[in-house]
C-alpha positions as CSV (number, residue, x, y, z in Angstrom):
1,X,13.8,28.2,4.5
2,X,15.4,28.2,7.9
3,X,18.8,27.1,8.3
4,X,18.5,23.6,9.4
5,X,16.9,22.9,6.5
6,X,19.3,24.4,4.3
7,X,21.9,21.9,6.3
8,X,19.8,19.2,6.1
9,X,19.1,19.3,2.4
10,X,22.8,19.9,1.7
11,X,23.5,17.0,3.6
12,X,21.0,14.5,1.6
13,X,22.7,16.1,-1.1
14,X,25.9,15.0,-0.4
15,X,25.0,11.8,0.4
16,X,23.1,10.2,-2.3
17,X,25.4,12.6,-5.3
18,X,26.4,10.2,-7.4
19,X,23.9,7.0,-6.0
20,X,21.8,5.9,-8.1
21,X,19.6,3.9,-5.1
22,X,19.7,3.5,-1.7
23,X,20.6,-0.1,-1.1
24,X,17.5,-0.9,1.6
25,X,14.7,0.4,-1.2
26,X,14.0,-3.4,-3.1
27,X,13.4,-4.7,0.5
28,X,11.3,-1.9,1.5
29,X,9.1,-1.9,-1.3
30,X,8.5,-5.5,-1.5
31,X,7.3,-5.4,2.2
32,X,4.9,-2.6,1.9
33,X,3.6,-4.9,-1.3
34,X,3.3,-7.9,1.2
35,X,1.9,-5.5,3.6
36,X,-1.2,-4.6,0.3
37,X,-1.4,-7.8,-0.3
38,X,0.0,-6.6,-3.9
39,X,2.0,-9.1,-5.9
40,X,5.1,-7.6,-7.3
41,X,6.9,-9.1,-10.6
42,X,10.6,-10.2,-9.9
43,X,11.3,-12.7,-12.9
44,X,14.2,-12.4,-14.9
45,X,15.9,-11.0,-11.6
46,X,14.0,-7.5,-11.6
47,X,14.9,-5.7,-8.4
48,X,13.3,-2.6,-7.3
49,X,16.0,-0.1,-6.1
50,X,15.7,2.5,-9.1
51,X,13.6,4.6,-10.8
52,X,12.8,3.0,-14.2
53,X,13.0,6.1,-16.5
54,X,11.0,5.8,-19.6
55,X,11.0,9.6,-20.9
56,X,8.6,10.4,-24.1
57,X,7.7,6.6,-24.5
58,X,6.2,7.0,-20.8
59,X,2.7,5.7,-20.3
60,X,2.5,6.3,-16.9
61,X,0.1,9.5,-17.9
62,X,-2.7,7.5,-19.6
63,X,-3.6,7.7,-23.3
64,X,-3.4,11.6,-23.0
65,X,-2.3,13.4,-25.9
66,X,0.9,15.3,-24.7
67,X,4.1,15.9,-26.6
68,X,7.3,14.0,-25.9
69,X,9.0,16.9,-24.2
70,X,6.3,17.4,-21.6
71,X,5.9,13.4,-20.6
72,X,9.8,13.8,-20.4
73,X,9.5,16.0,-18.1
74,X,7.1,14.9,-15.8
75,X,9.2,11.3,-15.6
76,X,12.0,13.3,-14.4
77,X,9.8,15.1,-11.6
78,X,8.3,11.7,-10.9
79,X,12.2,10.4,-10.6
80,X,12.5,13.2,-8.0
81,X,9.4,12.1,-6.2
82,X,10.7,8.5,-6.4
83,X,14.3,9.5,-4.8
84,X,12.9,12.2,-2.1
85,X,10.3,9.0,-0.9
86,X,13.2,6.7,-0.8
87,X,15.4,9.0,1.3
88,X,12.2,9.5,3.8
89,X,11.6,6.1,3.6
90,X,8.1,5.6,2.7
91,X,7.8,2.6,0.8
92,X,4.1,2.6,0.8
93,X,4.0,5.8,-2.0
94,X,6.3,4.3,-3.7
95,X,4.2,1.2,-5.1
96,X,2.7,4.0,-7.5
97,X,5.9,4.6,-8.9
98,X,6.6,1.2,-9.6
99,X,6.8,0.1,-12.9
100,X,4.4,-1.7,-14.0
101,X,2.1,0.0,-11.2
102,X,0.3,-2.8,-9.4
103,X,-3.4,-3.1,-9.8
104,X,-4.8,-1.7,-6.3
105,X,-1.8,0.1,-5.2
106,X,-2.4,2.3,-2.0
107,X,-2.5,6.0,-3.1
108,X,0.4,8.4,-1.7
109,X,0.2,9.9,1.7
110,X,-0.7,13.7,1.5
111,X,2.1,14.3,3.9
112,X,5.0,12.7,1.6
113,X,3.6,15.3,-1.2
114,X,3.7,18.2,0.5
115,X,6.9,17.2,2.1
116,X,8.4,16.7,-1.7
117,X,7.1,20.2,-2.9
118,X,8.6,22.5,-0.4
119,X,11.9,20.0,-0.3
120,X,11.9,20.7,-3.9
């Protein structure tokens, strides 16, 4: 890792410590879902600026039968993915991410992915 990254990293890192959401995500995401011509829930006030966490009870794996621990886990990394695409501002990935997903949701951008694994 070269040094600029190191500086840049550290400085996401200081930015968002503590944040829960960057305030700009609910309007970003419900323009790339304009954008898909996806329709987006936002009764009862539901705004889109943070990860919704749901741990073991996560069904964002399918019907798969995998222990509590592990879909734990994977929400977590999936938390990460949702943060890193926020910082970099792709809104378009993050309609995956969205829960519930919407039905014909664009799939992620290659680039975003490998971005987020050597980030990571």
């Amino acid at each position: 890792m070269t040094e600029t990254q190191v500086a840049f990293i550290g400085t996401v890192r200081k930015q968002f410590k503590g944040s829960k959401y960057v305030p700009s995500i609910h309007d970003g995401i419900m323009n790339a879902a304009a954008k898909w011509n996806l329709n987006l829930s936002t009764d009862d006030g539901k705004r889109f600026t943070d990860f919704e966490f749901q741990g073991a009870n996560t069904m964002r794996l399918g019907n798969r039968c995998i222990k509590g621990t592990t879909k734990s886990n994977y929400d977590d990394h999936l938390r990460q993915l949702w943060r890193f695409c926020s910082i970099k501002g792709d809104y378009d990935s993050m309609l995956l991410l969205v829960t519930p997903t919407p039905k014909h949701a664009p799939a992620m951008k290659v680039e975003t992915i490998e971005e987020f694994l050597r980030f990571k």
